[in-house]
N, C-alpha and C positions, 0 to 999 in steps of 0.2 A: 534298314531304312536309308543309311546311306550309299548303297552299292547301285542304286541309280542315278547321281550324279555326274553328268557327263557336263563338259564344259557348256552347250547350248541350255540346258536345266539350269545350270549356276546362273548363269549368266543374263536368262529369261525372268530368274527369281529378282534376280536385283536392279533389274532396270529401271524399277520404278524409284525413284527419288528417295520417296520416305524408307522403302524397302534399305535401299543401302542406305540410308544415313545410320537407320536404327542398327544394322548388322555392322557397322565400322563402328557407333559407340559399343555395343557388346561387345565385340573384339576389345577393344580400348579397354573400357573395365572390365570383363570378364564375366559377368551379369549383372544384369537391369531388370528391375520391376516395372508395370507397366503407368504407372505410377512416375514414377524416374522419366521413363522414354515420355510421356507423355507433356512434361515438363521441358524436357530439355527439345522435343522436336517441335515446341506450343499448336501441339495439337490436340483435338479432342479424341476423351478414353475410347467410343465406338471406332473412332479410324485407327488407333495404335493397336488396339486388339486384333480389327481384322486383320490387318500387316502382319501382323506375328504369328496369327494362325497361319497366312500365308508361308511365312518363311518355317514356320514348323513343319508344315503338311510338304515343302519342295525337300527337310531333311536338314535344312541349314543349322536352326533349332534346336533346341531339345529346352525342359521348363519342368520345375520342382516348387511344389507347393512348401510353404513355412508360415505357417500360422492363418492369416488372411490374406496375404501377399505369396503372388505367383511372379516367382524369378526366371527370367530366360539369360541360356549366353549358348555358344555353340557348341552344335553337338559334337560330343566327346569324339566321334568315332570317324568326321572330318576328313579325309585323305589330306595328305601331306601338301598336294598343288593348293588345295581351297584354302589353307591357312599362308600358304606363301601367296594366294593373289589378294586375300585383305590384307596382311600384313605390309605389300607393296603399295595399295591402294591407301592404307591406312598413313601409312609414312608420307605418302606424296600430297595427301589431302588433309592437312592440319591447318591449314587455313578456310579448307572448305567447312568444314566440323567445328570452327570454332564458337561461334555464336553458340552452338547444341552444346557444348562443352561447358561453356561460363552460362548458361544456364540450369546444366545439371551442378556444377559446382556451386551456383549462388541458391539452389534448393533449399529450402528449409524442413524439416523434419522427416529427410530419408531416412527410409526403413533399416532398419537393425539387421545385419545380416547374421545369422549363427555359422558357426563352421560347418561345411558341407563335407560329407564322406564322399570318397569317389572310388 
């Protein structure tokens, strides 16, 4: 899935606004339910789903059901460049993110995560 990611792919995936904000909180925590993103981007659940379909179907993605709650965070299998250009993006952009940040933090009743095998 991810051996067609070429820099103009990445980079087409994220251009859209909401696309990157939600793929630099995933980064940041590690996985989000749609639920979470939904809260922290104050958007509604039909626009946060379709984006993440989005970012699953470009390969960015990857998503594990646990209970009634489907969790996304990046796929495992990533090239080494795509974790070092959010990690850079992520670094430089903590005041872009932050409103989405203190309002996933001021959330009330996030979901319970179990430990996940990998």
């Amino acid at each position: 899935m991810t051996e067609h990611l070429t820099p103009a792919t990445v980079f087409k995936c994220l251009s859209d606004e909401t696309r990157a904000r939600m793929t630099l909180l995933i980064a940041h925590e590690g996985e989000l339910c749609v639920c979470e993103l939904t809260c922290a981007l104050d958007e509604i659940q039909p626009k946060v789903s379709r984006h993440l379909a989005q970012l699953r179907s470009c390969g960015l993605l990857e998503d594990r059901r646990q209970g009634q709650w489907v969790y996304y965070r990046l796929h495992p299998h990533l090239p080494d460049w795509i974790h070092q250009i959010l990690q850079a993006a992520l670094n430089a952009n903590q005041q872009w993110l932050a409103p989405n940040s203190r309002r996933l933090e001021n959330m009330r009743n996030r979901p319970e995560r179990n430990a996940r095998c990998d």
